[in-house]
mmCIF file of the C-alpha atoms, coordinates in Angstrom:
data_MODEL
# 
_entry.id   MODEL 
# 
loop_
_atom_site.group_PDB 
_atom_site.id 
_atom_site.type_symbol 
_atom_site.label_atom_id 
_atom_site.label_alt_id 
_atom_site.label_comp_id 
_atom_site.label_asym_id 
_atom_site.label_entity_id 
_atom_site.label_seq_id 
_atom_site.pdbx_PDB_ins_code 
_atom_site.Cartn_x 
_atom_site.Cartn_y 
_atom_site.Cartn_z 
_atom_site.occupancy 
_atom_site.B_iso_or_equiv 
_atom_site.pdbx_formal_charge 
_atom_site.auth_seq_id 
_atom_site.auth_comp_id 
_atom_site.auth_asym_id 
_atom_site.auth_atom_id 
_atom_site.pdbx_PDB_model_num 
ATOM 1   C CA . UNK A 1 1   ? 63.079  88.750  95.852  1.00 0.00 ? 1   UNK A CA 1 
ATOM 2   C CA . UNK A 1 2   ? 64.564  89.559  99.331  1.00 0.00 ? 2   UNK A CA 1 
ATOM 3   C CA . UNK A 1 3   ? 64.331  86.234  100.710 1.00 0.00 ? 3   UNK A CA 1 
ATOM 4   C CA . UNK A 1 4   ? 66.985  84.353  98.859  1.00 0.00 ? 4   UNK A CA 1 
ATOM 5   C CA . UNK A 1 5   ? 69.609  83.166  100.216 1.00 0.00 ? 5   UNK A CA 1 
ATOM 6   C CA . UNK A 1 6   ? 72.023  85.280  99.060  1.00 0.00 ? 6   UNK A CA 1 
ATOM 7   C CA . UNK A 1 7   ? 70.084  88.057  100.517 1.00 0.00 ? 7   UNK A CA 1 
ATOM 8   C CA . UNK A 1 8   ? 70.173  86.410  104.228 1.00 0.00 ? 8   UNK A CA 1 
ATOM 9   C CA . UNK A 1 9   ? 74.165  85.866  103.506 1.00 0.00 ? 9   UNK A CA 1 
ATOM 10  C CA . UNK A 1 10  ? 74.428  89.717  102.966 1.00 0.00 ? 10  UNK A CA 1 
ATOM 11  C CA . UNK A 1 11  ? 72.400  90.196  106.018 1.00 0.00 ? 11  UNK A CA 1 
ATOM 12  C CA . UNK A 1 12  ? 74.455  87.960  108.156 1.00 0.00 ? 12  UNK A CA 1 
ATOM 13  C CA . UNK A 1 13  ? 77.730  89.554  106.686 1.00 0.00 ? 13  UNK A CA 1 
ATOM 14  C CA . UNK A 1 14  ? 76.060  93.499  107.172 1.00 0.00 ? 14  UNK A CA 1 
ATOM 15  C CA . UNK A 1 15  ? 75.205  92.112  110.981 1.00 0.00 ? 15  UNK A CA 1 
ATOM 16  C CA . UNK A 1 16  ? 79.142  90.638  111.768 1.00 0.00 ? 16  UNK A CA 1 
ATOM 17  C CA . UNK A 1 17  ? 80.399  94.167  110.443 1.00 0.00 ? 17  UNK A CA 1 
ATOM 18  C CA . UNK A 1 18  ? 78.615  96.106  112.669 1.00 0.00 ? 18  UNK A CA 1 
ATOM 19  C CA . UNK A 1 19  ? 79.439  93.714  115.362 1.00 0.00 ? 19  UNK A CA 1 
ATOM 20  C CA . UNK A 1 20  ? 83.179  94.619  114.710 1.00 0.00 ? 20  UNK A CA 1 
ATOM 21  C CA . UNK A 1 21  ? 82.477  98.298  115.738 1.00 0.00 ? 21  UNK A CA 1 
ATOM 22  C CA . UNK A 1 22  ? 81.849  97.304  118.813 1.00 0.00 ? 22  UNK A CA 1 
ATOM 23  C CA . UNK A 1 23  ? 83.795  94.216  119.677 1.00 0.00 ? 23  UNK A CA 1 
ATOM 24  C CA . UNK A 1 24  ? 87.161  94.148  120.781 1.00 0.00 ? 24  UNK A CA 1 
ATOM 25  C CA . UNK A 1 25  ? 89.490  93.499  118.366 1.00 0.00 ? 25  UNK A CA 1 
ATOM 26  C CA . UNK A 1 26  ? 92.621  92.852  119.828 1.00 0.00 ? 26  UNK A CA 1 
ATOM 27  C CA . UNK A 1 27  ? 94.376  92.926  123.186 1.00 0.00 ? 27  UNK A CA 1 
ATOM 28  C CA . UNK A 1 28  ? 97.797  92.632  125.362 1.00 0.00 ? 28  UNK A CA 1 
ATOM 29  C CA . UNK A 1 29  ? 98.784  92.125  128.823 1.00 0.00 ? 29  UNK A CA 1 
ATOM 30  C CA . UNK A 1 30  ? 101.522 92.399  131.135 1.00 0.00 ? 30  UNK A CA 1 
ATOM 31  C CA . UNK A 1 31  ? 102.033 90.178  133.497 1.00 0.00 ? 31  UNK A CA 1 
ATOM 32  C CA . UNK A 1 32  ? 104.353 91.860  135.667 1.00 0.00 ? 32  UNK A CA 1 
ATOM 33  C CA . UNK A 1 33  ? 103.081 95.499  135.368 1.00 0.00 ? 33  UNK A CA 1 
ATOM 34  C CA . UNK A 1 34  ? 99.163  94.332  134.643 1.00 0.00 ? 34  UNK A CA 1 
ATOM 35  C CA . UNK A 1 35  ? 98.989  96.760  131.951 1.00 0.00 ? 35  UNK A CA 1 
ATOM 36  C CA . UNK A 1 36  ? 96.502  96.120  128.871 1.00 0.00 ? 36  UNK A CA 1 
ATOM 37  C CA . UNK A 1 37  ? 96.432  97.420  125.628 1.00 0.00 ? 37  UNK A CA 1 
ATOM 38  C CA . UNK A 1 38  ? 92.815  96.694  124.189 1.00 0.00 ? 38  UNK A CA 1 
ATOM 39  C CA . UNK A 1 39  ? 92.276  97.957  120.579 1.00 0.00 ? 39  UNK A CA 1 
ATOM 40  C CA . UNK A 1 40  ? 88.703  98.244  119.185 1.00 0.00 ? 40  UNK A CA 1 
ATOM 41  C CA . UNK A 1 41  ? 87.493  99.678  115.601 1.00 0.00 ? 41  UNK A CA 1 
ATOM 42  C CA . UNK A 1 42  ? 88.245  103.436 116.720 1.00 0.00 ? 42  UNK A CA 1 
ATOM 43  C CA . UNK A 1 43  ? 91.008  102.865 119.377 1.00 0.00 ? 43  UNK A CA 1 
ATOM 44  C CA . UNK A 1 44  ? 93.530  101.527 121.224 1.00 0.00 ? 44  UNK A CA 1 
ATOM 45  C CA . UNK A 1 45  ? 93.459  101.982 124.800 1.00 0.00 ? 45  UNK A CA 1 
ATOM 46  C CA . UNK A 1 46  ? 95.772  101.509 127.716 1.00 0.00 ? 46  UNK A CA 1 
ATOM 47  C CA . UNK A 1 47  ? 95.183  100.440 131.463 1.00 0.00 ? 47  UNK A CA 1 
ATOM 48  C CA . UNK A 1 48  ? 98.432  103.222 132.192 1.00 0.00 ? 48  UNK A CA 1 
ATOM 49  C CA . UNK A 1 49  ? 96.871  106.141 132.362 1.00 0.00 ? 49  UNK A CA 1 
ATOM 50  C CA . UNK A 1 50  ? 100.106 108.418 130.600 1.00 0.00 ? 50  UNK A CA 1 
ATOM 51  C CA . UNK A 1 51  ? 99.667  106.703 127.627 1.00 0.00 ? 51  UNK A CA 1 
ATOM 52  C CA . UNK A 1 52  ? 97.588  108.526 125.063 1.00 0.00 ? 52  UNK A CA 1 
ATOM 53  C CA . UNK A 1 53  ? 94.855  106.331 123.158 1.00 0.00 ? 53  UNK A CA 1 
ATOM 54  C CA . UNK A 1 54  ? 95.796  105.913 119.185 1.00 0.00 ? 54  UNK A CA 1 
ATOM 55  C CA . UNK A 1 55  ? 93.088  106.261 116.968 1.00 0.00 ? 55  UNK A CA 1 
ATOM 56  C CA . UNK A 1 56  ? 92.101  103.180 114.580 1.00 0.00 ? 56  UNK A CA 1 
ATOM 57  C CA . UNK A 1 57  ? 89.345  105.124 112.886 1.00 0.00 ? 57  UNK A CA 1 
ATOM 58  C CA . UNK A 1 58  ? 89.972  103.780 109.280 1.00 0.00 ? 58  UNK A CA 1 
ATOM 59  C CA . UNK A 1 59  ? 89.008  100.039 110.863 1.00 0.00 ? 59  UNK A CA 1 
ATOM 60  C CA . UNK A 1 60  ? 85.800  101.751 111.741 1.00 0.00 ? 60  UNK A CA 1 
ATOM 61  C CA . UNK A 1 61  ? 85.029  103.579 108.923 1.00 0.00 ? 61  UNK A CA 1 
ATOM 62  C CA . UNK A 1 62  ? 86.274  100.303 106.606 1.00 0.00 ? 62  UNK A CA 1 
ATOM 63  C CA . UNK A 1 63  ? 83.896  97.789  108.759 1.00 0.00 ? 63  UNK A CA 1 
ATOM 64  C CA . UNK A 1 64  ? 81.053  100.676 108.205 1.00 0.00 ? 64  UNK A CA 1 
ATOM 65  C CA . UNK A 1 65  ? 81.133  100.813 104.369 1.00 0.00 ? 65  UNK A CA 1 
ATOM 66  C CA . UNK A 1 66  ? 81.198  97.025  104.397 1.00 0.00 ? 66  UNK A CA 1 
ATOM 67  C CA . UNK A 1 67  ? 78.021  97.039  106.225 1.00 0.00 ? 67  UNK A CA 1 
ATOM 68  C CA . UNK A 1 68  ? 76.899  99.485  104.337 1.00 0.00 ? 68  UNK A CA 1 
ATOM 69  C CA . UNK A 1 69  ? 77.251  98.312  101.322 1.00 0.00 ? 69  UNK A CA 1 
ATOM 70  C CA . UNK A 1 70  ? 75.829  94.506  102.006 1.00 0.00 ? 70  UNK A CA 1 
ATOM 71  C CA . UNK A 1 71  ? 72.818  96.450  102.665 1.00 0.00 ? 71  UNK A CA 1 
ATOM 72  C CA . UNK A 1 72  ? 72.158  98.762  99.294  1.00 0.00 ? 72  UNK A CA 1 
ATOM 73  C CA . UNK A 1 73  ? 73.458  95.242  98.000  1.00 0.00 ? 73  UNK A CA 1 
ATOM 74  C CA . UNK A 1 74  ? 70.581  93.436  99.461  1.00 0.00 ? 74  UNK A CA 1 
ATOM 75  C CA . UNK A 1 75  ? 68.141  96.139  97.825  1.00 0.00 ? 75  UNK A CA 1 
ATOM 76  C CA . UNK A 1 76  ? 69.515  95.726  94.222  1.00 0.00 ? 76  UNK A CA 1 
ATOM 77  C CA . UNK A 1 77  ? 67.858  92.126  93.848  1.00 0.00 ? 77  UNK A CA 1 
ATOM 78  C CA . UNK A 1 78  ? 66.303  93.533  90.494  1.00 0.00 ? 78  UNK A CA 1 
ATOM 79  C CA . UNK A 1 79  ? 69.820  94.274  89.154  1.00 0.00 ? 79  UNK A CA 1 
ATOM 80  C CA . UNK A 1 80  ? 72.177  91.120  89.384  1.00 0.00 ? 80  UNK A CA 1 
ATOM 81  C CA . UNK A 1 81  ? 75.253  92.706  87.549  1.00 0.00 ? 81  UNK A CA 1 
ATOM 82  C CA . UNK A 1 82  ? 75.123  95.592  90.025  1.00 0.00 ? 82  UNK A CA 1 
ATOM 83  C CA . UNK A 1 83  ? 75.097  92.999  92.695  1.00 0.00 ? 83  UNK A CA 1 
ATOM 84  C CA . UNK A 1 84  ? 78.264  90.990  91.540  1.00 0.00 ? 84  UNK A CA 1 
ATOM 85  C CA . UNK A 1 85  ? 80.327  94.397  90.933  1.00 0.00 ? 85  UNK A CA 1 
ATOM 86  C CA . UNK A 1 86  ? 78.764  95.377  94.456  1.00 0.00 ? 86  UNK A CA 1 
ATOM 87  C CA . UNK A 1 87  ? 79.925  92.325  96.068  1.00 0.00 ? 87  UNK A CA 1 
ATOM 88  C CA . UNK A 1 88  ? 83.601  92.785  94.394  1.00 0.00 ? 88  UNK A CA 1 
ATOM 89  C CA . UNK A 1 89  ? 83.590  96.207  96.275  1.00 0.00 ? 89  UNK A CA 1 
ATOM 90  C CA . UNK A 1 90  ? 82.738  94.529  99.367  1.00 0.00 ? 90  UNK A CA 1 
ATOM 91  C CA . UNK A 1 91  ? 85.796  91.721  98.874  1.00 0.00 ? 91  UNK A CA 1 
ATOM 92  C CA . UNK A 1 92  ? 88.155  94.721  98.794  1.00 0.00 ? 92  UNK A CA 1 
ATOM 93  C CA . UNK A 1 93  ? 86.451  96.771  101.486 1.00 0.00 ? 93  UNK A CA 1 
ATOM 94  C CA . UNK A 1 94  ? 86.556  93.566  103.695 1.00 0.00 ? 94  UNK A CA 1 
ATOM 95  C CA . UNK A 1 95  ? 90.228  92.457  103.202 1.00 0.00 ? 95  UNK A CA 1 
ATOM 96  C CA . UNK A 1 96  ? 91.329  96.370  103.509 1.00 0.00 ? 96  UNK A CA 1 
ATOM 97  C CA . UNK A 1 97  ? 89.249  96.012  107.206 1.00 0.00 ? 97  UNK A CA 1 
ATOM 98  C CA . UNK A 1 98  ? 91.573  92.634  108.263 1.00 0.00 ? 98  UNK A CA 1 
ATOM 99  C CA . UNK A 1 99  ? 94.846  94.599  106.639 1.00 0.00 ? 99  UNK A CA 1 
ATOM 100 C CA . UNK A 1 100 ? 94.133  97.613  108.715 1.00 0.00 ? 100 UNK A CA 1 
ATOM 101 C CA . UNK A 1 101 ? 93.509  95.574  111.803 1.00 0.00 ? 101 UNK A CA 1 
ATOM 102 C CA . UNK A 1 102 ? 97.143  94.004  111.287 1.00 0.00 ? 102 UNK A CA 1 
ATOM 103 C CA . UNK A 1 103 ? 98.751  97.157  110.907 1.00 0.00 ? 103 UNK A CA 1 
ATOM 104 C CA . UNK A 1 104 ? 97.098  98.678  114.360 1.00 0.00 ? 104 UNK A CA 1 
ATOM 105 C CA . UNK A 1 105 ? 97.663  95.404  116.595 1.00 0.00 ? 105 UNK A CA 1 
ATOM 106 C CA . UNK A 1 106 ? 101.747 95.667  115.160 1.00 0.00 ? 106 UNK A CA 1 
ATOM 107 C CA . UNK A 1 107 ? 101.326 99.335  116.445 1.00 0.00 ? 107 UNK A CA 1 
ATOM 108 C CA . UNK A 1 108 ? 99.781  98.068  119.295 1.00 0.00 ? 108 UNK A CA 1 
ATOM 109 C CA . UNK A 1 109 ? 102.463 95.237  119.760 1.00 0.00 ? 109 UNK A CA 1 
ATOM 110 C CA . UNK A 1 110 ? 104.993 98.317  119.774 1.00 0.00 ? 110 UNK A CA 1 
ATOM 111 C CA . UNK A 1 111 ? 103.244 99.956  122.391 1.00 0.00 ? 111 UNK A CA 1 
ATOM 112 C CA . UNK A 1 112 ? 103.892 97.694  125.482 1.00 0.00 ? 112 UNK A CA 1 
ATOM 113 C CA . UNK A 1 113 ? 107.131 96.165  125.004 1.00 0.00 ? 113 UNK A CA 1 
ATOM 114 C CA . UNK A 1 114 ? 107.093 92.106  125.646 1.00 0.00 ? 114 UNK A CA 1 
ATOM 115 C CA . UNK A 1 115 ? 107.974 89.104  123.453 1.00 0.00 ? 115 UNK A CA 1 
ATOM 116 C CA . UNK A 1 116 ? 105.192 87.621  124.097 1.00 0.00 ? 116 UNK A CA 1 
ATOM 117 C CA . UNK A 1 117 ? 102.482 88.409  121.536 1.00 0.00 ? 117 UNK A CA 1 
ATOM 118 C CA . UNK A 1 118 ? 98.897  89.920  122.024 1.00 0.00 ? 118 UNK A CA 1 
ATOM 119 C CA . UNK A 1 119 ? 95.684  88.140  121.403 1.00 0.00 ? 119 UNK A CA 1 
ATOM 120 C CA . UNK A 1 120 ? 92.927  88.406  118.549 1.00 0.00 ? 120 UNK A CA 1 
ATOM 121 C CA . UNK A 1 121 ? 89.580  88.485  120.485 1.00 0.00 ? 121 UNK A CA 1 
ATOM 122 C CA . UNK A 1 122 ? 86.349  88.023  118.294 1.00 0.00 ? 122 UNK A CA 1 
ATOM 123 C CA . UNK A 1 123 ? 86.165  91.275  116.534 1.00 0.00 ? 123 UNK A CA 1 
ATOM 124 C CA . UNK A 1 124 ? 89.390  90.048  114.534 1.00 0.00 ? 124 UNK A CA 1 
ATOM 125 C CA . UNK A 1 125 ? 87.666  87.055  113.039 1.00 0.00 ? 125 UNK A CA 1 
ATOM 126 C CA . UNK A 1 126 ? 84.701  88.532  112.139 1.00 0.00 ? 126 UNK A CA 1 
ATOM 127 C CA . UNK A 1 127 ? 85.523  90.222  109.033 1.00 0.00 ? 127 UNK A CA 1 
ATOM 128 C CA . UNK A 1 128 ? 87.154  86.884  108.448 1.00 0.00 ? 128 UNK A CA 1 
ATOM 129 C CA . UNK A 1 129 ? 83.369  85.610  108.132 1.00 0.00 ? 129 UNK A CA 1 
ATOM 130 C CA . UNK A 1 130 ? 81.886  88.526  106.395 1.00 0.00 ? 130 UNK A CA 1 
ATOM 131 C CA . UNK A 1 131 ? 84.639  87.714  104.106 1.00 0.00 ? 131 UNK A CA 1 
ATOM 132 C CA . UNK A 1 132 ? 83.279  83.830  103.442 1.00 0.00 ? 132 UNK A CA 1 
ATOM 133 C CA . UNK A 1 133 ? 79.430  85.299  103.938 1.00 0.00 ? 133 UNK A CA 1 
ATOM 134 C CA . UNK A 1 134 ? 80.111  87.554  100.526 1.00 0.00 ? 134 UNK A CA 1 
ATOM 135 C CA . UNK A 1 135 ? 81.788  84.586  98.639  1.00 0.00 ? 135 UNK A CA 1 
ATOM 136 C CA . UNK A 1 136 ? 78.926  82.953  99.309  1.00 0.00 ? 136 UNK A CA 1 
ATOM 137 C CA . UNK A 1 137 ? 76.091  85.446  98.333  1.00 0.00 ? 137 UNK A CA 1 
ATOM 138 C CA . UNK A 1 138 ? 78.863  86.223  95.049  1.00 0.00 ? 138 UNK A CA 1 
ATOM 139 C CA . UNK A 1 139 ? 77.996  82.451  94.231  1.00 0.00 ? 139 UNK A CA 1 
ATOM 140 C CA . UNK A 1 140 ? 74.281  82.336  94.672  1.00 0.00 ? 140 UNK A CA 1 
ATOM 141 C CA . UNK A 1 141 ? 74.048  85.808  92.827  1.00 0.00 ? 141 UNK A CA 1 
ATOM 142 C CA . UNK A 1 142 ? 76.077  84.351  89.857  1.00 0.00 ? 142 UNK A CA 1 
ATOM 143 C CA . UNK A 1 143 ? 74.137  81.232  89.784  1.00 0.00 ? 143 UNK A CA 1 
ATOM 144 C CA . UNK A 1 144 ? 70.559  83.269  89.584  1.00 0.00 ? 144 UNK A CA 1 
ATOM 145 C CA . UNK A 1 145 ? 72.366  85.199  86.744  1.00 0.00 ? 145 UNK A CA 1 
ATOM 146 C CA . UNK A 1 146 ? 73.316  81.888  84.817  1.00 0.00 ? 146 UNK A CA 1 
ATOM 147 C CA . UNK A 1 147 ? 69.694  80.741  85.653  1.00 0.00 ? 147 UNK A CA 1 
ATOM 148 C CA . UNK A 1 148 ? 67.911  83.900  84.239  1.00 0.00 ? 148 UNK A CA 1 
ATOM 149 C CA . UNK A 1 149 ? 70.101  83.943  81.119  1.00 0.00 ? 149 UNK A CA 1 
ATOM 150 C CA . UNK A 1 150 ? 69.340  80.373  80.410  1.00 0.00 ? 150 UNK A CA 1 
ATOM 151 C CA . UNK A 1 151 ? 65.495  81.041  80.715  1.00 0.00 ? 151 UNK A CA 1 
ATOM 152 C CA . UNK A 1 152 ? 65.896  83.726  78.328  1.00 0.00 ? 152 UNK A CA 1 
ATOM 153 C CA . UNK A 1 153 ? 67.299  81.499  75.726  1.00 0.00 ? 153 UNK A CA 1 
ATOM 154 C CA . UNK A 1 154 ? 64.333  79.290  76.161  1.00 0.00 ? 154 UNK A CA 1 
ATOM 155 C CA . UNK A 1 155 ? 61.771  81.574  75.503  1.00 0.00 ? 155 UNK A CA 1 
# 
């Protein structure tokens, strides 16, 4: 059954991961100088042309799996159980995504100098929805499982 609604959660979470590869994640400005820092899932770029970009491959390749795995989760409907243990993968893989994009905007922070701090653009708070989209699905897969189990006792 692919149309429940846990199944268009999973979609809607698989969709705002992907979005994060290619969404700007976080970014800084100078005033003075008018240099930008601009980090995405696989790096973090400067307007200054001496500085060298920094990879931030592991947000990438964290936001991937997430998507990834919303998908294959989406295709076990048959197999609640694997669903639920799928969706605790996806928790993990999710949080690790926001933890990684912490540690590369304080890298990024260290790379231009200011007090003032940079700014979270909308690839930030995505996994910050993919994060509420699986709680959500996690709920409605649980509750099918109660409601299956309870039909079996009936029978």
């Amino acid at each position: 059954m692919i149309q429940r609604i846990q199944s268009v959660f999973l979609l809607l979470l698989a969709i705002s991961m992907a979005c994060v590869l290619f969404l700007p994640i976080w970014s800084k400005t100078d005033p003075q100088t008018q240099q930008t820092l601009t980090m995405t899932a696989t790096q973090i770029t400067s307007s200054n042309p001496s500085q060298a970009p920094v990879g931030t491959y592991a947000i990438a390749g964290l936001a991937a799996a997430s998507a990834l795995v919303a998908l294959i989760e989406i295709l076990q409907y048959r197999k609640r159980m694997t669903q639920l243990m799928l969706g605790s993968l996806n928790l993990m893989l999710i949080a690790a995504t926001l933890g990684a994009s912490f540690y590369y905007s304080s890298i990024g922070e260290r790379m231009l100098n200011l007090k003032m701090p940079g700014e979270f653009e909308a690839g930030f708070y995505l996994p910050t929805l993919a994060l509420l989209l699986n709680l959500l699905a996690n709920r409605f897969i649980r509750r099918d499982e109660k409601l299956v189990r309870s039909m079996d006792r009936l029978r």
